[in-house]
N, C-alpha and C positions, 0 to 999 in steps of 0.2 A: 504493500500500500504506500502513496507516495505520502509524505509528509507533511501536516498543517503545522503553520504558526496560529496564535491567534493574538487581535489588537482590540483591545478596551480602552477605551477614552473616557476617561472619568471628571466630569465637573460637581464637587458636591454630592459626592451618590455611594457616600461612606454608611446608611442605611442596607442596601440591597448588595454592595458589593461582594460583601462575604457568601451570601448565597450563590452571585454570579462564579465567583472562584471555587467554590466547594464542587458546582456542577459540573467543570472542568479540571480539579481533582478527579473525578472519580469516571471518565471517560475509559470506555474500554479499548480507545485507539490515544492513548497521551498526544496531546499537542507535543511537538515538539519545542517552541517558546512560545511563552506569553507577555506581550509585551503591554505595560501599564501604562498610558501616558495621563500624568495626573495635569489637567487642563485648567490650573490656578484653584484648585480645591484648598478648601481652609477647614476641611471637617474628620481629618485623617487618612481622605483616601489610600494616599502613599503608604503610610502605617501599617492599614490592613493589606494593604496588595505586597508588601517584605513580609509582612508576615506569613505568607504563603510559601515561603521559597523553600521550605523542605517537602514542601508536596506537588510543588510545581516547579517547572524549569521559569520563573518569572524573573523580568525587568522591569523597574521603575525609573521612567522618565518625566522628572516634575518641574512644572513649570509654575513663575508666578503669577502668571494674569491667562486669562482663557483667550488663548489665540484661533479659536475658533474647532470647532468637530474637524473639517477636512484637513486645516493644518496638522492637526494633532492625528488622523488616521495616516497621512502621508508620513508622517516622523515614525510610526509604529513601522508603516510599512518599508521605511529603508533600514530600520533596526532590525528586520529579519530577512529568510533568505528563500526558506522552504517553498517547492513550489504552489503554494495551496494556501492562501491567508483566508481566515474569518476575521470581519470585523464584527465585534460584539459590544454588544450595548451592556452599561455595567447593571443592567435591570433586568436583565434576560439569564435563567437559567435551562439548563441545556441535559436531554435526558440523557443517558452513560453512554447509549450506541450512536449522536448525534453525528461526532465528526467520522467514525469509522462508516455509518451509514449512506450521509451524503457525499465525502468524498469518495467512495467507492463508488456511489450512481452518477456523479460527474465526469468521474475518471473514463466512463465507458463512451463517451461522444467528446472525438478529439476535438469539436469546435464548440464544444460548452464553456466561455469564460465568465461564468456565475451562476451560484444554485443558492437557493434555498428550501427550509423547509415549511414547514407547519407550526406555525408558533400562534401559543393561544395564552388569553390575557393570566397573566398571574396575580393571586392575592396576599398583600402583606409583604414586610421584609423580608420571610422568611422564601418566598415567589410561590405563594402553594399554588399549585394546578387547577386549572378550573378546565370547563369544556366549550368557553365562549371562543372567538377564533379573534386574535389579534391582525394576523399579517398570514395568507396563503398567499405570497407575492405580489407583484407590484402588476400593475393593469394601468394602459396611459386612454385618454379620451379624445376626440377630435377637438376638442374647446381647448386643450392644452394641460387638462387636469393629469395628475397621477393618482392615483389609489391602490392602498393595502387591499388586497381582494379578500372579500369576506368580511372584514372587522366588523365585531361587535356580534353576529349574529353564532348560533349554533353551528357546529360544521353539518354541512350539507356532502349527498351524496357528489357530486363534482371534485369539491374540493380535496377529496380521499385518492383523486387520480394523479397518476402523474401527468406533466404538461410542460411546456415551452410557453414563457411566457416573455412581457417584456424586460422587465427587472426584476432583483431581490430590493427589500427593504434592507439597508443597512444595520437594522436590530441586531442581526446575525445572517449577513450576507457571507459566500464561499464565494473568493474568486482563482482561478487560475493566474498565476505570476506572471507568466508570459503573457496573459492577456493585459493583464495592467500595464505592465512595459508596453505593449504595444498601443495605447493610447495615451502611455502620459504626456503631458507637455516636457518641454525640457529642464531640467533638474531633478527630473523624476516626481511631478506633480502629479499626481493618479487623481485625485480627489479635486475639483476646482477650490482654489482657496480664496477667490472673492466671494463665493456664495456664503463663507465664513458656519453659514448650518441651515439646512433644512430645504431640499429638494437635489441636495448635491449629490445624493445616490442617485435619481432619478437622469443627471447630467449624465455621470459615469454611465448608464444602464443604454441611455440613448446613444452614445460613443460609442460604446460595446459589439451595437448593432449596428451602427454605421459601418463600422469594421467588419461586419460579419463573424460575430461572436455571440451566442443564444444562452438563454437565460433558462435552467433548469430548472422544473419546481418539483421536490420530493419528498410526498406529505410524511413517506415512513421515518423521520428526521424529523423530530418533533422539539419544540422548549418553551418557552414561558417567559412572557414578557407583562413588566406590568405598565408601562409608556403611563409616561404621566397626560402628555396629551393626546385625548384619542382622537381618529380621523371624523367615527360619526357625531362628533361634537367639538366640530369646528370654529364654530362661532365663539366659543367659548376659550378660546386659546389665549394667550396673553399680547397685548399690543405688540412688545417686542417680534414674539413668532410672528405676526400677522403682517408686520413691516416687512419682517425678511421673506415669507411667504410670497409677499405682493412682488417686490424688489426682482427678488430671485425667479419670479414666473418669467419676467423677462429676459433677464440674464440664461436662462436655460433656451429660450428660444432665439435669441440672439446666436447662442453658442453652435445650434443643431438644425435647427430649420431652414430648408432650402424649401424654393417653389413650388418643387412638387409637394411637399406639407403643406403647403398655406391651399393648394390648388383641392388635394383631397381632404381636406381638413374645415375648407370654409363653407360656409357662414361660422361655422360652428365656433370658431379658436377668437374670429372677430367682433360677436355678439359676446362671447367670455371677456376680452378685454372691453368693452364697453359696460359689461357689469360691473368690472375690480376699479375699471377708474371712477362708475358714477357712486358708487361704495367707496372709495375715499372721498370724496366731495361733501356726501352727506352723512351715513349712519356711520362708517369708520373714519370720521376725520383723522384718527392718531396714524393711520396709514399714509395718509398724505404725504410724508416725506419721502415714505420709498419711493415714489414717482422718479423724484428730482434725485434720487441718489442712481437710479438705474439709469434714467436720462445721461448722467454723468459718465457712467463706466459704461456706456454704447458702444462707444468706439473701441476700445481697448477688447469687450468681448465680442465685438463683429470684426474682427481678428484673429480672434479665438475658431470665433466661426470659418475664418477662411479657410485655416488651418487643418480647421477636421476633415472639411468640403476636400480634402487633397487627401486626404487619407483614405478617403472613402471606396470599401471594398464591395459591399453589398448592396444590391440593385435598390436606386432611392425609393420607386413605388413599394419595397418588398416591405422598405422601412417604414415610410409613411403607414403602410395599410396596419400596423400596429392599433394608431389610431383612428380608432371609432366611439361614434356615439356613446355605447355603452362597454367599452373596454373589452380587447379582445384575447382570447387563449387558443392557443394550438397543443392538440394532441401530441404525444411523443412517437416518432416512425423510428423503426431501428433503420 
């Protein structure tokens, strides 16, 4: 079996941590590292994650101010080597056959560069189990949305199958190494680090597939996450998310859409943005600034965009058709 690292980014989340590290203790394929990147935490993270190292092969990399999720998943990612990294959220606990599971069902399709599994919401520090579904992968929309497919609801007979989908949720995403090198920017950016948090799996996920690199989903690879904020109650997220949220809608489509997206994708992606911007003007004014902050970094990510637009391996309608109305999944063909 080829070898996982796995990367926790931890801001503040000295609660759940130890759960997160115990579930990775007790894996019946060992990580081979675990790399800790304490992201300006003031609540022990660091403390608890050394204190792990006689049961795990762990590192701790601490920082003192939160340089953002991506910076901090990319610094885990050059701190290891193995070809197979999970990034894991420190609120996600992982059951014993997680990595031996999914990276053995990735391992058998040589253009798989990301899987995940079946992750359903967990309750308490302790992440006990429940049966609601967090994240059965990631599903994009013609309006430009991303969604955890499933969250919130009971698992449904679909979700038990396996599938191609468009991305993993970074909760506990599996990617192939060689697939990350082959999309990062140069210094070895895998992660975009102006999105600084929250849709920057979704950047990676579309890159992926520009490249021609498919997204695995495999429910028998199960764990528990308890996401402080959830998708079906969105509204409800804290102004900061909702700024970077808005921000980053654009910055993702700057970075990845070409003509043929806007061509298959419209009215639908056009009526979205005329929601988000008349939603800052009135009921979310505290959004209003991401306008003028995404207005600003245009340029420098429609650059970004040119860049990928030249990498681009896989036929652009193949990519667009991802997005539909109501989020699309394909079956797995050997």
């Amino acid at each position: 079996m080829n070898g996982v690292d796995v990367i926790i980014v931890c801001h503040n989340h000295a609660p759940t941590l130890t759960a997160t590290l115990a579930g990775l203790a007790t894996q019946s394929v060992a990580p081979v590292r675990v790399a800790v990147i304490d992201n300006g935490s003031d609540d022990g993270c660091s403390v608890i994650a050394r204190g792990f190292a006689g049961r795990l092969p762990v590192s701790v990399v601490s920082w003192r101010d939160n340089r953002g999720f991506s910076a901090a998943v990319n610094a885990g990612i050059r701190e290891t080597v193995s070809p197979w990294v999970l990034a894991l959220n420190p609120d996600c606990r992982l059951a014993a056959d997680f990595l031996a599971t999914l990276v053995a069902a990735a391992t058998v399709h040589s253009r798989v560069g990301a899987a995940c599994g079946l992750l359903l919401r967990a309750r308490g520090t302790e992440l006990v189990a429940s049966e609601i579904v967090d994240s059965a992968g990631m599903v994009v929309t013609a309006s430009g949305r991303h969604f955890d497919r499933g969250a919130g609801q009971a698992v449904a007979r679909d979700l038990e199958k396996p599938a191609l989908l468009f991305g993993a949720s970074a909760a506990a995403a599996l990617y192939r190494r060689a697939a990350l090198d082959d999309v990062a920017y140069p210094g070895g950016e895998v992660f975009d680090e102006r999105f600084f948090a929250y849709r920057e799996d979704a950047d990676l996920a579309w890159r992926l597939q520009r490249r021609g690199w498919s997204c695995l989903y495999s429910p028998a690879a199960r764990g528990w996450h308890a996401r402080g904020l959830k998708p079906e109650a969105a509204r409800a997220d804290s102004p900061k998310i909702n700024r970077l949220s808005v921000r980053n809608r654009f910055l993702l489509r700057w970075s990845n859409a070409d003509w043929r997206w806007r061509v298959v994708c419209f009215p639908w992606w056009l009526i979205r943005d005329a929601m988000v911007v008349a939603a800052c003007l009135t009921s979310e004014r505290s959004s209003l600034p991401a306008l003028g902050q995404a207005w600003r970094l245009r340029r420098v990510q429609l650059a970004r965009g040119s860049e990928n637009a030249l990498k681009i391996r896989e036929n652009p309608w193949h990519t667009a058709s991802w997005f539909t109305p109501w989020g699309h999944v394909r079956r797995v063909t050997s």
